[in-house]
C-alpha positions as CSV (number, residue, x, y, z in Angstrom):
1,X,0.0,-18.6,-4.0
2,X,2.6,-16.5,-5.3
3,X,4.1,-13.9,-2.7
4,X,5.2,-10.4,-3.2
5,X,8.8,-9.5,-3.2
6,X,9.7,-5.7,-3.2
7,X,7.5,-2.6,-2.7
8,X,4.1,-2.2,-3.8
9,X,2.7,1.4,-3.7
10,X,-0.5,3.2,-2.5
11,X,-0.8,5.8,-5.1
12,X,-2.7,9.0,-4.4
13,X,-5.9,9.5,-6.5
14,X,-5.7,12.3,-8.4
15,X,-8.8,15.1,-8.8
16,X,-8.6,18.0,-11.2
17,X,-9.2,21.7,-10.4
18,X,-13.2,20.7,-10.4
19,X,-12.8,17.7,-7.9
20,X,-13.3,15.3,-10.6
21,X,-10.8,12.3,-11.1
22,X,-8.2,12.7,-13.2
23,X,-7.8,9.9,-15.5
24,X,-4.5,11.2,-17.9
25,X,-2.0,11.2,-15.4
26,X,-2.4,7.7,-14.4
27,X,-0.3,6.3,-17.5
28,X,2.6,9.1,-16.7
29,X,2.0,8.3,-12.6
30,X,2.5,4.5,-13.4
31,X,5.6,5.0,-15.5
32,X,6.9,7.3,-12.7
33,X,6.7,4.3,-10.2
34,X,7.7,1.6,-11.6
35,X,11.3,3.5,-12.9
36,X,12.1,4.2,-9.0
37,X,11.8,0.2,-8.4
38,X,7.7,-0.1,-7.1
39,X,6.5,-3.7,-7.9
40,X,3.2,-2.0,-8.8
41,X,0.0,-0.3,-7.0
42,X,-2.6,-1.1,-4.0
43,X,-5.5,1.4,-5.6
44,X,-8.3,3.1,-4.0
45,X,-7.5,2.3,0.0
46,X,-6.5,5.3,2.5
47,X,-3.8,7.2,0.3
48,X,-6.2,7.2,-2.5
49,X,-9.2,8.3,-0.5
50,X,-11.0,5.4,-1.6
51,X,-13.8,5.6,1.1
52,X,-14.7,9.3,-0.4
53,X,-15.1,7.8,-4.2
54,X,-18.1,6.6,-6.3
55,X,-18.5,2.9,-7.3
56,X,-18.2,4.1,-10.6
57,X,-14.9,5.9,-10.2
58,X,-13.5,3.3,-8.3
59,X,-14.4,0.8,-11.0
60,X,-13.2,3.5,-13.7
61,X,-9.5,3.7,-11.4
62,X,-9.4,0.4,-11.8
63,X,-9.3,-0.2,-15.3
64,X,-7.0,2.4,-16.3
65,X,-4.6,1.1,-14.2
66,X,-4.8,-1.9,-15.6
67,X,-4.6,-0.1,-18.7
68,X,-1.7,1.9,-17.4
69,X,-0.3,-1.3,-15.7
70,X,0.1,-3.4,-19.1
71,X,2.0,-0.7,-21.0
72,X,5.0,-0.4,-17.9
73,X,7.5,-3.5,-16.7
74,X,9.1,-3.1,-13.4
75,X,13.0,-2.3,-13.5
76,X,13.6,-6.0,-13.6
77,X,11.6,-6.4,-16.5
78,X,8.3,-8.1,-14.6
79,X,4.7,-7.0,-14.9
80,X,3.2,-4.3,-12.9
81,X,0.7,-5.7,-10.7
82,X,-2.6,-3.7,-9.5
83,X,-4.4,-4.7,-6.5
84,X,-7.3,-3.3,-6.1
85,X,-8.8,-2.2,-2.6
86,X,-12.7,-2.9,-2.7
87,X,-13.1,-2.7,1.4
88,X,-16.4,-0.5,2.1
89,X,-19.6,-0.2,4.7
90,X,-21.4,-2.7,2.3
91,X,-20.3,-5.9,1.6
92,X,-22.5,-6.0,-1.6
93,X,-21.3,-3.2,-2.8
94,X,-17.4,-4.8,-1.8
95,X,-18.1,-8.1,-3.5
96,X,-19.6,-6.4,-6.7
97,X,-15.9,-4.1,-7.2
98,X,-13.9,-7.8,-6.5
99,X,-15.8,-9.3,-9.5
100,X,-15.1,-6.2,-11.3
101,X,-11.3,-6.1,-10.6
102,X,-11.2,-10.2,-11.6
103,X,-13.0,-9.2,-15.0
104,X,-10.7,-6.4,-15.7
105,X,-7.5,-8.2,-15.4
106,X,-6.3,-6.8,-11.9
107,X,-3.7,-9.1,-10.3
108,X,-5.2,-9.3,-6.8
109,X,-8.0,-7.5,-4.8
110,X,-7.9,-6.7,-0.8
111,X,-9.7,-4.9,1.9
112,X,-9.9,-3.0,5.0
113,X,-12.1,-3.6,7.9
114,X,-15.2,-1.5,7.7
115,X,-15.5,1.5,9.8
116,X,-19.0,1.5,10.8
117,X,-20.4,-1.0,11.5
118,X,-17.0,-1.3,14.1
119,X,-15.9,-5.1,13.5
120,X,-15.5,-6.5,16.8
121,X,-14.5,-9.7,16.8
122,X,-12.4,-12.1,14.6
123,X,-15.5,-14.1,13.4
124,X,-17.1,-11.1,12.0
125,X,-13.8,-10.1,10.7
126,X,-13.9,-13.3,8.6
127,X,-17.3,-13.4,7.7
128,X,-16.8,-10.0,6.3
129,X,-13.7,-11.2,4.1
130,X,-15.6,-14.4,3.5
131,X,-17.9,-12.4,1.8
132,X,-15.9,-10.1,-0.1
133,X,-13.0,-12.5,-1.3
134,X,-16.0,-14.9,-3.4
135,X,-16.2,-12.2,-5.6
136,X,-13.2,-13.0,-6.9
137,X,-12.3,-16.2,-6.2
138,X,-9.4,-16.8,-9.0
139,X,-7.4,-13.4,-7.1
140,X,-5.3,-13.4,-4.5
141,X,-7.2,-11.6,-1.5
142,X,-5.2,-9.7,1.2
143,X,-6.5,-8.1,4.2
144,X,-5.3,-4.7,5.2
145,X,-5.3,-3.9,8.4
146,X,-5.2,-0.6,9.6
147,X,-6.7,-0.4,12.8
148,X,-5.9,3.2,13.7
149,X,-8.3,3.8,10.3
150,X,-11.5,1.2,11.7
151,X,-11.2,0.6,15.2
152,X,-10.3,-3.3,14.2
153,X,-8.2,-3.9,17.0
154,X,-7.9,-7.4,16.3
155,X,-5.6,-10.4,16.2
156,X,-4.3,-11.3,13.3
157,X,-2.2,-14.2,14.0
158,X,-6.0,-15.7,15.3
159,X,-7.3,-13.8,12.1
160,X,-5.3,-16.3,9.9
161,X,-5.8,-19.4,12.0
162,X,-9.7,-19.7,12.0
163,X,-9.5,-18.4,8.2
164,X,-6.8,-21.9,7.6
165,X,-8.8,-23.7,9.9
166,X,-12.6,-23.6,8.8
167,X,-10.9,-23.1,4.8
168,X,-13.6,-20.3,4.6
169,X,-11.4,-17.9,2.4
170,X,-9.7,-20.1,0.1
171,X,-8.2,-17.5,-1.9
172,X,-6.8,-15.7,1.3
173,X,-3.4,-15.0,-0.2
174,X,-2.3,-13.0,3.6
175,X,-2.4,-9.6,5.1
176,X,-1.3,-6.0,4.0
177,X,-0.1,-5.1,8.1
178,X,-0.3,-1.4,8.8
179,X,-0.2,-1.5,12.2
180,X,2.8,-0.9,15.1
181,X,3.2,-4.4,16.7
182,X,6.5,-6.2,15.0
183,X,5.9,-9.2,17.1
184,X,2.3,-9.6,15.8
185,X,3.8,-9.5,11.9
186,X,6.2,-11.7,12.8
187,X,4.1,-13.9,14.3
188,X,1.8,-14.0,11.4
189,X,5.0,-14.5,8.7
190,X,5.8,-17.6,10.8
191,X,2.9,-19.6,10.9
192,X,2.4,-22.2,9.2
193,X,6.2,-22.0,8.2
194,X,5.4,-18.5,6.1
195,X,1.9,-20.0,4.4
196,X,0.5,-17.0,3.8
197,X,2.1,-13.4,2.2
198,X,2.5,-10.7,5.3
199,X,3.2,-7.3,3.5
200,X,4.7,-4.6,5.6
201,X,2.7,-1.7,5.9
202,X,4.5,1.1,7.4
203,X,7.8,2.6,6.0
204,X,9.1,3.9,8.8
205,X,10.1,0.4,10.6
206,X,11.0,-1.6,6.8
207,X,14.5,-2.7,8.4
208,X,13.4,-3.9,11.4
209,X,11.1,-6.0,9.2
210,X,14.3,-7.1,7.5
211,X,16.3,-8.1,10.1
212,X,13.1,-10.5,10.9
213,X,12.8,-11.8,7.2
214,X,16.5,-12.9,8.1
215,X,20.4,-11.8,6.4
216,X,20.5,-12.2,2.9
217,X,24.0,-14.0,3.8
218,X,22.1,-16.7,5.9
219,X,19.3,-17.3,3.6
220,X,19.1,-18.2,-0.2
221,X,16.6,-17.0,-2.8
222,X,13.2,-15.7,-1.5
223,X,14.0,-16.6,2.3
224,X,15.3,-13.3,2.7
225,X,12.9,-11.5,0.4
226,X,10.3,-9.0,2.5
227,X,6.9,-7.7,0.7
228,X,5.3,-4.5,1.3
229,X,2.7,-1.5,0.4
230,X,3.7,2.3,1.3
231,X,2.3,5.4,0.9
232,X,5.2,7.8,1.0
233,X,6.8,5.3,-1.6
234,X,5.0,8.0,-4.3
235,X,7.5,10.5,-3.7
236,X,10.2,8.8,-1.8
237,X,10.4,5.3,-3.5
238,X,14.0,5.5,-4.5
239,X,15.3,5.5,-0.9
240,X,12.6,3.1,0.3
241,X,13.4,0.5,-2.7
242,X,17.1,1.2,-1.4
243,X,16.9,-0.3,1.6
244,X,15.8,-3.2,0.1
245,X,18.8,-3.2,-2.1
246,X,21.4,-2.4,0.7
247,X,20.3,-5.3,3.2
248,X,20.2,-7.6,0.5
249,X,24.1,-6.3,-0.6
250,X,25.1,-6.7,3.1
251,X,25.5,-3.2,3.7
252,X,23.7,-2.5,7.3
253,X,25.1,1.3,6.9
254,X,23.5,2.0,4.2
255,X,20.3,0.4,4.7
256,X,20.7,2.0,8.2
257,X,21.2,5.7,6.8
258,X,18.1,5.3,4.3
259,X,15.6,4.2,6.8
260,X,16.7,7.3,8.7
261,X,16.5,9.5,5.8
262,X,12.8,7.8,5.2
263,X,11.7,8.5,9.2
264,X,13.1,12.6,8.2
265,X,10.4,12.7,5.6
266,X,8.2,11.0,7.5
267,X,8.4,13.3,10.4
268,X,8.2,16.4,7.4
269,X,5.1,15.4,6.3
270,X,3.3,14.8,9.9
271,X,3.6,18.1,10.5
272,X,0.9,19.2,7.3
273,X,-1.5,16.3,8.4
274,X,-0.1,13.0,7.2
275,X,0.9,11.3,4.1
276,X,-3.0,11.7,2.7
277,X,-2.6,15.6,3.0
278,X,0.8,16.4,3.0
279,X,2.4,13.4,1.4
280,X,-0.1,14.7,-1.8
281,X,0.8,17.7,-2.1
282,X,4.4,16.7,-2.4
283,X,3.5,15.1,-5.8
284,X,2.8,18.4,-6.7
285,X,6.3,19.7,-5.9
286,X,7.8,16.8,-7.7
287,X,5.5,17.5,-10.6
288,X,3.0,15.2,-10.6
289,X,0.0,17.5,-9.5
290,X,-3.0,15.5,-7.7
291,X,-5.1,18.0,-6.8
292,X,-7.0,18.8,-3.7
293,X,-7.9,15.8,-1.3
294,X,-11.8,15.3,-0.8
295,X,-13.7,16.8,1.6
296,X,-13.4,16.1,5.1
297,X,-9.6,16.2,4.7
298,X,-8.3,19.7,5.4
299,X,-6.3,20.9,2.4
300,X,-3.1,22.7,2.9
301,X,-2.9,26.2,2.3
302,X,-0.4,27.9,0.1
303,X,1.7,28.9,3.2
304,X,1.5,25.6,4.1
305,X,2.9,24.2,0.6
306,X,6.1,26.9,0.8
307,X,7.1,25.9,4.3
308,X,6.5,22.0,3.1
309,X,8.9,23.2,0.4
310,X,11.0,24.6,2.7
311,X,11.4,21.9,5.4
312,X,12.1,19.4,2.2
313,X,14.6,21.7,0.6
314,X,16.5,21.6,4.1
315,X,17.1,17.9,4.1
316,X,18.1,17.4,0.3
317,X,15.3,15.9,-0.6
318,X,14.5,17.1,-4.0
319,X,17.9,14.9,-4.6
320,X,16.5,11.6,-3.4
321,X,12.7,11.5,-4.4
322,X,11.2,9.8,-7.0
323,X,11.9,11.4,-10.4
């Protein structure tokens, strides 16, 4: 299967005042990503609340960003892939949104592990998938793990293996890894000589990643290429996509000094509840409103958004974000 090269991001979902979805922005919102480098979008998972969403809005998200999707390019003139999360608490319900993202046109589909039931062990883990990926069995199917979100504190190096093994996920295409264990991802990008796609997950640890993907001066071609999702890639994209760019150049410094910049965001927007929360509401104060988050997630206040400002304006980063 073809693997991803670049960043692919998480993009909020946006409500308007009423706490319906907001379908308009999405063609503007696309546009916005794919000019600050993004490969293209991983829809309805944790940064776009997709737990707290309707089947029928997640179905309706879906196809208008692959409405949206077929009217940008990326900046190298490629399409704009969607991927489109359909994890939930029913795997009916799961397969059902797969077959839907297949007939739309959506270029791959993925999920999360369920949070309740808890998914305890790596056969249930694959049974689960098993079960999903059918629904669309001519997509690429990643898994996202995201333990901290499920409880799923499972292998994933013995994730892929019984998956290769047995064959029961033939369109298994790899894993979207948000989780802290570098070792573990590495692990899983070896095996099998790199067989299947392992997409970094967190932005605060991309060049580390890099230096295991291997010097773009020692390698040729897509050796040295590394694929990931983000979240605070919505906003901060352009120094994210950077790093990308400077390691690939040969410029440690510079790749160095970006990742840095990225973790001073980072530890900006932990302070107003996380990149769901806060990381939002800097859309806003780039111009790209997305509304209030769904309840249970505790909205900031409007003291909350001026210090947010604040603590942003202090570290230049109205310079450096996405525009």
């Amino acid at each position: 299967m073809e693997k991803i090269h670049g960043l692919i991001d998480a993009p909020f979902t946006p409500f308007l005042p009423d706490g319906e979805v907001n379908y308009e922005i999405i063609p503007s919102y696309a546009e916005l990503l794919a000019r600050n480098g993004l490969k293209g979008v991983f829809i309805n998972g944790s940064s776009g609340e997709g737990y707290m969403l309707t089947e029928l809005e997640r179905m309706s998200l879906a196809e208008a960003w692959v409405r949206a999707a077929a009217e940008v390019r990326t900046t190298e003139g490629e399409p704009f892939r969607v991927i489109v999360h359909v994890g939930s608490c029913c795997v009916s319900s799961s397969r059902m949104l797969a077959h839907h993202a297949q007939r739309i046109g959506a270029w791959g589909v993925g999920a999360m592990a369920s949070p309740f039931p808890k998914i305890s062990r790596v056969e249930e883990l694959v049974s689960y998938c098993e079960e999903i990926a059918c629904g669309a069995p001519d997509l690429p199917f990643y898994f996202y793990h995201i333990p901290a979100f499920n409880g799923a504190f499972l292998s994933m190096y013995d994730f892929l293996k019984a998956v290769d093994e047995s064959g029961r996920i033939p369109n298994l295409a790899g894993i979207k890894y948000t989780f802290e264990s570098l070792y573990e991802f590495n692990r899983c990008r070896r095996y099998k000589d790199g067989k299947y796609d392992m997409l970094h997950g967190q932005d605060e640890t991309i060049l580390p990643c890099l230096a295991m993907v291997g010097s773009p001066q020692g390698s040729t071609g897509a050796d040295c290429e590394l694929g990931g999702i983000g979240g605070t890639t919505n906003y901060n994209g352009r120094v994210l996509t950077g790093i990308l760019d400077a390691w690939k150049a040969g410029d440690m410094e510079g790749a160095r000094r970006l990742q840095n910049y990225a973790q001073d965001v980072i530890d900006i927007i932990c302070c107003f509840r996380g990149n769901i929360v806060g990381g939002k509401r800097i859309m806003k104060l780039i111009g790209y409103d997305m509304g209030r988050n769904r309840t249970p997630f505790q909205n900031m206040t409007d003291d909350e958004e001026e210090l947010l400002r604040q603590k942003l304006e202090a570290i230049d980063f109205f310079n450096h974000c996405n525009r």
